[in-house]
C-alpha positions as CSV (number, residue, x, y, z in Angstrom):
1,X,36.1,1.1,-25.7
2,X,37.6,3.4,-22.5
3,X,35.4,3.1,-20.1
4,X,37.6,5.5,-18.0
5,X,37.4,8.4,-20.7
6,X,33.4,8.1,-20.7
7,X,33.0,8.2,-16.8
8,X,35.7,11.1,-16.8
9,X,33.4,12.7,-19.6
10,X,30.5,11.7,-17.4
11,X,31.6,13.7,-14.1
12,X,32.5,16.7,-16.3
13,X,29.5,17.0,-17.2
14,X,28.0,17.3,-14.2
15,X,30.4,19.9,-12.6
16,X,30.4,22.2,-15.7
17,X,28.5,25.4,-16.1
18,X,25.2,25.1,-16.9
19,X,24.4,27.6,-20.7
20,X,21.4,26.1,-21.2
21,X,18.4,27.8,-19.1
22,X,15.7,26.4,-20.9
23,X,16.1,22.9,-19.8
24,X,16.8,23.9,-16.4
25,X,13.4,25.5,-16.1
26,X,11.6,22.3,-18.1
27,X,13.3,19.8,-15.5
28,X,11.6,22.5,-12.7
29,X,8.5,22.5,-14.6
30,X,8.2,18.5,-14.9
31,X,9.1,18.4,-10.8
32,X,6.5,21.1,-10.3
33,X,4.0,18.9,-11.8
34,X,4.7,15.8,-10.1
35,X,5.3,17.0,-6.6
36,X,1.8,17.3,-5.7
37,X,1.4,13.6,-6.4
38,X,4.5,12.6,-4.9
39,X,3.7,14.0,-1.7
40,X,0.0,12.6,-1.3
41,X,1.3,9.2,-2.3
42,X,4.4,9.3,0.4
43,X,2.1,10.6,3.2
44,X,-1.0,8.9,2.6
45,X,1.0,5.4,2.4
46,X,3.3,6.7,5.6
47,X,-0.2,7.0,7.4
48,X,-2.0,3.6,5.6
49,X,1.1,1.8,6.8
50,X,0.9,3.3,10.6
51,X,-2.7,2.4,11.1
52,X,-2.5,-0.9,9.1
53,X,0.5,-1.9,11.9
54,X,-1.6,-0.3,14.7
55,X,-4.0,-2.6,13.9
56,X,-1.8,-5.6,13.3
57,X,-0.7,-4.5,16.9
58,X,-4.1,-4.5,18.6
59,X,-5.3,-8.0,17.0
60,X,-2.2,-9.8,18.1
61,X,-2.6,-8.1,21.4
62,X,1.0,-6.6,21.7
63,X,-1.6,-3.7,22.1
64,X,-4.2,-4.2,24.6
65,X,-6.3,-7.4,26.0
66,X,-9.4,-9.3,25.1
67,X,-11.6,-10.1,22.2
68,X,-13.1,-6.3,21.7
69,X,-9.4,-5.1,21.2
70,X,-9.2,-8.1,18.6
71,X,-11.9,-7.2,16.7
72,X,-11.0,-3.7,16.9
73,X,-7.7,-4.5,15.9
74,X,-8.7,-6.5,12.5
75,X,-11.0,-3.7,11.7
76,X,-8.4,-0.5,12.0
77,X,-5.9,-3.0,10.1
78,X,-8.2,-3.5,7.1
79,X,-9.1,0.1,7.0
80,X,-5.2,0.5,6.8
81,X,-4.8,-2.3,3.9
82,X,-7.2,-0.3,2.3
83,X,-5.6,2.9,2.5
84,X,-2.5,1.6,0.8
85,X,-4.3,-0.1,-1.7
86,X,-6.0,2.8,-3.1
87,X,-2.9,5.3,-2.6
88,X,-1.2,4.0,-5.9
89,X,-4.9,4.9,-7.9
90,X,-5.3,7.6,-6.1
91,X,-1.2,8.8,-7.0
92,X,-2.1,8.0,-10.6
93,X,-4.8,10.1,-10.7
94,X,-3.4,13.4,-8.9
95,X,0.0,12.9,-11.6
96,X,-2.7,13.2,-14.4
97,X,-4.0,16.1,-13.0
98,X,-0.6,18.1,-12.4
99,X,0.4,16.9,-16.1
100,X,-2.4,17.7,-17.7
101,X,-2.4,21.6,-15.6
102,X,1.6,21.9,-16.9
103,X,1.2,20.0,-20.3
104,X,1.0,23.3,-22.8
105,X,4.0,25.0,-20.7
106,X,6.3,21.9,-20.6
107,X,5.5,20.8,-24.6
108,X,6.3,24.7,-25.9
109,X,9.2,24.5,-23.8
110,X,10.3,21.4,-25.0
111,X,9.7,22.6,-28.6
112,X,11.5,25.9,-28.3
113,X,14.6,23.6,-26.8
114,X,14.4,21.3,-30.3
115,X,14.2,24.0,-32.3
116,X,17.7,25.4,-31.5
């Protein structure tokens, strides 16, 4: 086996011209569907993550002094644990809801790209 003649095969593919329109437009369909999702997820856990470390911060008192910012700090870092606990769920849910709005337009343009 030539492992050189099927990564030279490989890269050709990628810098040849691109015929086939329809698959182009189902890749940008499937990415349409999931971006929605993919934000929320990114940002909600970028934010869960922040407050969860804010209040990692304020209950070992790099942040503040005494026992209120303690407690405060345990609070804010649950609430934060929480947050990025549910965000996966919650990311689940939103990609079944941008499939489920793309599903008829991405399965008859699958089938029209079988077909030929």
């Amino acid at each position: 086996m030539n492992t050189d003649k099927i990564y030279a095969e490989s890269i050709a593919k990628e810098y040849a011209p691109k015929n086939n329109y329809k698959v182009v437009a189902l890749k940008k369909l499937d990415a349409k569907a999931k971006r929605p999702a993919n934000i929320f997820a990114f940002t909600f856990g970028i934010i869960s993550c922040l407050i969860a470390g804010t209040g990692m911060c304020l209950s070992m008192q790099v942040i503040g002094n005494g026992t209120l910012f303690v407690a405060l700090g345990i609070v804010i870092g649950i609430l934060g644990f929480v947050g990025c606990g549910i965000n996966y769920p919650v990311y689940k849910k939103l990609l079944e809801k941008g499939k489920a709005k793309y599903a008829y337009e991405i399965v008859e343009l699958a089938r029209k790209i079988s077909e030929q």
